[in-house]
Each structure stands twice: as C-alpha cells, then as structure tokens.
C-alpha positions as CSV (number, residue, x, y, z in Angstrom):
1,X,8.7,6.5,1.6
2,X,9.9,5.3,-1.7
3,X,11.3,2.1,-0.2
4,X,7.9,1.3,2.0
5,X,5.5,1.6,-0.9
6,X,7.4,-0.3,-3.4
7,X,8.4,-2.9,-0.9
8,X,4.6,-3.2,0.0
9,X,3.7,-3.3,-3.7
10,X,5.6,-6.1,-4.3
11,X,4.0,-8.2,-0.7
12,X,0.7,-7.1,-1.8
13,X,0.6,-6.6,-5.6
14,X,-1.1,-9.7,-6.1
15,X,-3.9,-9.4,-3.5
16,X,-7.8,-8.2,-4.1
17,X,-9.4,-6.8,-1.7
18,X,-13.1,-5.9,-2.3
19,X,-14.3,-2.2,-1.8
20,X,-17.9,-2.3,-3.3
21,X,-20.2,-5.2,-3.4
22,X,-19.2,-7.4,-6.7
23,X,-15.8,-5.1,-7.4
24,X,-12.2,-5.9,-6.1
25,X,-9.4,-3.9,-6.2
26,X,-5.7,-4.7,-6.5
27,X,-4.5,-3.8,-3.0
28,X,-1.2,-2.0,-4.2
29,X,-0.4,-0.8,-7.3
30,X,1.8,2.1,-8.7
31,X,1.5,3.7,-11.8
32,X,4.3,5.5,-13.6
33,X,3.9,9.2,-14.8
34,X,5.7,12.3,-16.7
35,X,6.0,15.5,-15.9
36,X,5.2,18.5,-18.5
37,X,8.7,19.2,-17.5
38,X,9.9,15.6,-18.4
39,X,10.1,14.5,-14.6
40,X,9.0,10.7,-14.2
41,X,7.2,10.4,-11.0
42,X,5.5,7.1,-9.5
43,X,2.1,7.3,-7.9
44,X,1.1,4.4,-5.4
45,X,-2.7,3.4,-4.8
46,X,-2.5,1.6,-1.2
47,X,-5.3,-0.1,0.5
48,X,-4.5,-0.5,4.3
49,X,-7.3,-2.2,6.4
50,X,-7.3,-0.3,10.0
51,X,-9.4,-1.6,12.9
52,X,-13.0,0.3,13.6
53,X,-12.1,2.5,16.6
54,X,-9.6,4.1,14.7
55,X,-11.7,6.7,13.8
56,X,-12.8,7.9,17.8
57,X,-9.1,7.4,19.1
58,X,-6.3,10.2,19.1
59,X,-2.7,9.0,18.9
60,X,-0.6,7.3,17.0
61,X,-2.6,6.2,13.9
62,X,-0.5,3.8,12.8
63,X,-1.2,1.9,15.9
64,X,-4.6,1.0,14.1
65,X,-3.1,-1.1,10.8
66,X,-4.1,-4.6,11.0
67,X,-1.3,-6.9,10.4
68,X,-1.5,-8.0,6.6
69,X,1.5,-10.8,6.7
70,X,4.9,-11.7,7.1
71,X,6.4,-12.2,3.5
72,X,10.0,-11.1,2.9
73,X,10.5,-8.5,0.2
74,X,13.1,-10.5,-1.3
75,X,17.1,-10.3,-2.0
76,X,17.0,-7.0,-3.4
77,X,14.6,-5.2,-0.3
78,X,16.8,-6.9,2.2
79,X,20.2,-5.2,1.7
C-alpha cells in the first residue's frame, strides 16, 4: 500500500483536478502526522476518476479506474 500511494503521489502530485465548480484539488497529496504516542503516520488524499457504470456493476472494482498515464516513478520506485 505504502509503495502504490507514494508512487502515485509522485505521477500525480502535480495534477488539478476540479471537484466543485470554480475549485480544484491537488489529485494526490499526503500529509504527515504524529501520534499522541509519538508514532509518525502518513495520510494520502487520492482522487481516482472511475467510469459511470461503476456504481450498478458487481465485481472487480478496480476494473472501473480510468487510465490516468504512463509516467515512470523514477530511479528510486523502479528497483
């Protein structure tokens, strides 16, 4: 999980997408937290656009996921 969302963070970081009429939002982003207990934790805020019949077919949900690009992570997701 941890590799996906960071490796889609840094594809997508950079991209707006617009949710509400006159607002965008960045379509990943991760923000870095602290427990009470001192445990550092990342949360990940991802946007994923699906195709409309997603919501009246069973199955495999991920099937639905529209193809966003074909960027490389970079030297360091590739190993």
């Amino acid at each position: 999980m941890m590799y996906a969302s960071m490796l889609y963070n840094r594809i997508n970081k950079n991209k707006d997408i617009p949710l509400l009429e006159g607002d965008t939002v960045k379509q990943s982003s991760y923000q870095r937290f602290e427990g009470k207990d001192g445990t550092l934790y990342l949360g990940f805020t991802v946007f994923l656009p699906i195709a409309t019949d997603y919501e009246v077919v069973t199955g495999q949900p991920w099937i639905f996921a529209i193809e966003q690009n074909t960027a490389s992570g970079g030297i360091g997701f590739n190993s």
